[in-house]
C-alpha angles and dihedrals in degrees: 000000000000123000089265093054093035094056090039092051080049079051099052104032124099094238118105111250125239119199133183104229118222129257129184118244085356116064075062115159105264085050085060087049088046097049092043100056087056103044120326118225114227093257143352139223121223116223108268128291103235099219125200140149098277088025120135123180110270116232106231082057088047093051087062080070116037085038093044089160094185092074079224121117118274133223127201122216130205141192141197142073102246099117100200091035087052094049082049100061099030084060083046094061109040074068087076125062092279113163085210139323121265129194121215114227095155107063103136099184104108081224085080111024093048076066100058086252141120104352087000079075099069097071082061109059091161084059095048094043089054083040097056102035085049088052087046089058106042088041114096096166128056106306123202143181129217110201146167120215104254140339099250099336125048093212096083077067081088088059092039104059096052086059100047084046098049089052100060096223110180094233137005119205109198121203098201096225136074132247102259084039094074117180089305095104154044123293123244101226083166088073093047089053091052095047082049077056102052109025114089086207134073108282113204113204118228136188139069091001096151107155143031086253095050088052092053093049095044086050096044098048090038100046079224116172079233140299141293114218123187114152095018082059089049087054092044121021088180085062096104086044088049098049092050091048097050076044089054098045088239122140099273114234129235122185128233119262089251089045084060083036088050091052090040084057083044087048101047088047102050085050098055131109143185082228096060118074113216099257087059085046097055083047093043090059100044078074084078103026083067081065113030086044099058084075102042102080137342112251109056093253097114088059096036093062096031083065098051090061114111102167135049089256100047094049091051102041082059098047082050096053095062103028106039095103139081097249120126114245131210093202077200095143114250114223103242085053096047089050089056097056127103129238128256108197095155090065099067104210101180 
């Protein structure tokens, strides 16, 4: 089957579906092949395609696409609020082995939303209404939206869904936070459930799924076709193993702590460059360590030492520190952790 079949066969079947969310300068192309190799999620979402007027599809987005290396279908998402210019390269790229096209309303970095695009959107239903039904239009092959549920009030969510629903998109994921909310609070899974309710499509939940258990629970209480992980993925690249086998009854694994400290030392290789010093390297990985150390130990430590490297050898003399043994290890994030972790607006995690 091609990309297109085999997404709409994900679409129809009675299995619950698993995607990798997409994350800016993150969900990067050697994170997909990491994740992969320990689990695979069904599908993946490209960072997003920054459309504009004059706007072409850059090619180290592209390559997420033509390199694909999950085996798995590949949606391309796009942002922006240029309605010819978003019918244009949404024509481009169902020109490449896309499996469908995806919008992006859910984008949080001020960066995007300053600009009346991804979660800026939301504030604007009668743009998103004339952007949907022209990307409906210029679509061929499956279309789908990622969302969160309001800018800075939940309540325009009752706005929102007639015009998802109107527009016929093929899934909706729903990240159960506004736009202003970040990642700093509860989800409304409430409001997941009710979208599950309404929208004729599949609905995938997002937001704080860290565990096969919690994935069973967030699908359960939503009525969700199934969940959407990214930095819970990036924690935990066994996450998508772990969730089919909760779904299957079987023992869960959890890998060893030098199994996480094995994919930290893969991780810090397929992201290096001869254009990068050391010292950019280190703080290019502390990125991920924000997210991989909120499920390493308890009390902060882990990060608060991880952010004080500044050479090769200092960041992993502390990663060895904590993850040199043979424990299993959950890599569900502990709260303290969690509370000492800094914000990354700028990945856009939606």
């Amino acid at each position: 089957m091609n990309p297109v079949e085999r997404f709409t066969a994900l679409l129809r079947g009675p299995e619950p579906m698993l995607a990798m969310a997409p994350m800016q300068d993150v969900t990067v192309l050697p994170v997909w092949r990491l994740v992969a190799e320990r689990g695979n999620a069904d599908f993946y979402v490209t960072e997003y395609f920054r459309v504009h007027a004059d706007y072409h599809p850059r090619r180290e987005l592209l390559r997420l696409i033509t390199e694909n290396p999950t085996g798995r279908p590949i949606l391309a998402q796009m942002i922006g609020n240029d309605i010819p210019a978003l019918v244009r390269v949404a024509r481009e790229l169902q020109q490449y082995p896309v499996a469908a096209i995806d919008l992006n309303l859910g984008c949080p970095a001020p960066v995007v939303y300053k600009k009346c695009a991804g979660g800026g959107l939301l504030r604007e239903p009668a743009r998103i209404d004339a952007i949907l039904g022209a990307l409906r239009d210029a679509v061929t092959i499956p279309f789908t939206v990622k969302t969160r549920v309001g800018f800075d009030d939940p309540a325009v969510f009752d706005t929102l869904l007639p015009i998802f629903a109107k527009h016929r998109p093929d899934l909706v994921a729903v990240h159960g936070r506004t736009v202003k909310q970040m990642m700093r609070t509860e989800v409304s899974y409430d409001l997941i459930a009710r979208a599950a309710r309404e929208l004729a499509c599949p609905v995938l939940a997002n937001g704080n799924v860290d565990s096969a258990e919690k994935a069973a629970w967030v699908e359960r209480e939503t009525g969700a076709r199934g969940v959407m992980i990214g930095r819970g993925a990036i924690r935990n690249p066994w996450i998508f193993r772990q969730i089919r086998e909760h779904r299957r009854g079987e023992p869960i694994f959890q890998p060893s702590g030098r199994e996480v400290l094995a994919y930290v030392r893969e991780l810090y290789d397929a992201l290096s460059s001869p254009d990068f010093a050391e010292p950019l390297q280190v703080s290019r990985m502390k990125k991920f360590l924000n997210y991989i150390g909120e499920g390493v130990e308890p009390t902060g430590r882990f990060l608060h030492d991880i952010r004080r490297a500044r050479t090769k050898a200092d960041f992993f003399g502390v990663c060895e520190e904590h993850l040199s043994h043979d424990q299993p290890m959950a890599l569900a994030p502990y709260p303290s952790a969690v509370k000492s972790s800094e914000p990354e607006p700028d990945a856009c995690a939606i």
